[in-house]
N, C-alpha and C positions, 0 to 999 in steps of 0.2 A: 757022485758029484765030479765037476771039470774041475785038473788041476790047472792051477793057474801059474805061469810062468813070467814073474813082472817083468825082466825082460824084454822077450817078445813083445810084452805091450806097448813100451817105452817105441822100442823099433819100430811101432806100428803106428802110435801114436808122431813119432819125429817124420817120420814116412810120409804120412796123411799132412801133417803141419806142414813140410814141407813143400810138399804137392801144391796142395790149396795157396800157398804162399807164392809159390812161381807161375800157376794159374791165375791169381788178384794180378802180378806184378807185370806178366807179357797181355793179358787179353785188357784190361785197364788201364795200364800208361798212354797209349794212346791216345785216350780219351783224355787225361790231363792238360787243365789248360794253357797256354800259349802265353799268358798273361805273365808279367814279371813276379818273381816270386818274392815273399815277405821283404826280403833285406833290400831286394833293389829295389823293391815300390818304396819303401820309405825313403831310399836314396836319391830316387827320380822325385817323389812328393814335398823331401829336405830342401832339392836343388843343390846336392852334394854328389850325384854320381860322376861329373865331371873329373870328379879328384880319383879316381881308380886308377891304380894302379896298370899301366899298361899292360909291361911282364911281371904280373907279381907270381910270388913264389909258385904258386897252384899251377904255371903253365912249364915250368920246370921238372916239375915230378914226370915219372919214367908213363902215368896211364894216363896223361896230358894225351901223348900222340895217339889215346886211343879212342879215347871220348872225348865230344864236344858236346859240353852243358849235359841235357839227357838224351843222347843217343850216341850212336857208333860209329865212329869216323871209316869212310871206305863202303857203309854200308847204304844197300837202296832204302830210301826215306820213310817207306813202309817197315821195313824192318828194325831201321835205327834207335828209336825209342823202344819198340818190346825187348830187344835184344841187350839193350842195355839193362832192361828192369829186370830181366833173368840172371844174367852177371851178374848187379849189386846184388840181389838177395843169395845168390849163391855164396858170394864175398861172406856177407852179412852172416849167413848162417855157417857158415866155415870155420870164419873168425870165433863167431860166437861159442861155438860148438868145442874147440879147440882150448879157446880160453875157460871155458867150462871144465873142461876133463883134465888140462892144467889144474886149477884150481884143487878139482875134487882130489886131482891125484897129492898135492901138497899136501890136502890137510889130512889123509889119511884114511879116508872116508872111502867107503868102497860105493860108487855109483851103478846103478843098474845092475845090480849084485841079482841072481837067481834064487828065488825065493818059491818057493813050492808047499803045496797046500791045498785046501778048499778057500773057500771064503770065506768060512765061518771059525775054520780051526789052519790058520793063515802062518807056518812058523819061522823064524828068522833066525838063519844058520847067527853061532854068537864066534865070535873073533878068539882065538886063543891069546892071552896072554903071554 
């Protein structure tokens, strides 16, 4: 029988998740529509978008100069929206991923720990006291 090394899988599986994830995010944004999105359609529908904030805070922050809305300021218009959708998800999964292994590492817990075995007689190293 294969042993199995849950690790590897883990690696293999975030690999693949990630993949497919930045594939959806650059070949699909594009296609995203042009339409105003949730908060400002109700605000153009209210007859309240008037009242926005000219400089509000959002245009302060340091990735203001790098993006505009959804795409990439400085970049050709083809490019500007996949390239952004690649950044956020890589953000996205970063962060995520970070704050994950924070977490795990807090509470004590060993993540992605190497486990070896069959499938059927599968055995999990036990922590010393």
């Amino acid at each position: 029988m294969q042993k199995i090394q849950i690790s590897q899988r883990y690696r293999r599986f975030y690999g693949l998740s990630l993949g497919i994830a930045l594939g959806i995010a650059t070949a699909l944004s594009p296609l995203a529509s042009q339409n105003p999105d949730g908060l400002d359609r109700v605000a153009q529908d209210q007859k309240f978008d008037h009242r926005a904030a000219e400089h509000s805070f959002a245009h302060r922050l340091p990735f203001y100069q790098v993006f505009d809305e959804y795409a990439v300021r400085g970049v050709p218009e083809s490019l500007a929206t996949p390239l952004a959708g690649l950044i956020g998800t890589v953000v996205t999964f970063g962060l995520t991923w970070g704050l994950g292994k924070g977490l795990a590492k807090g509470s004590g817990k060993r993540v992605g720990a190497k486990f070896e075995g069959t499938a059927s007689t599968l055995k999990v190293p036990q922590d010393e006291p």
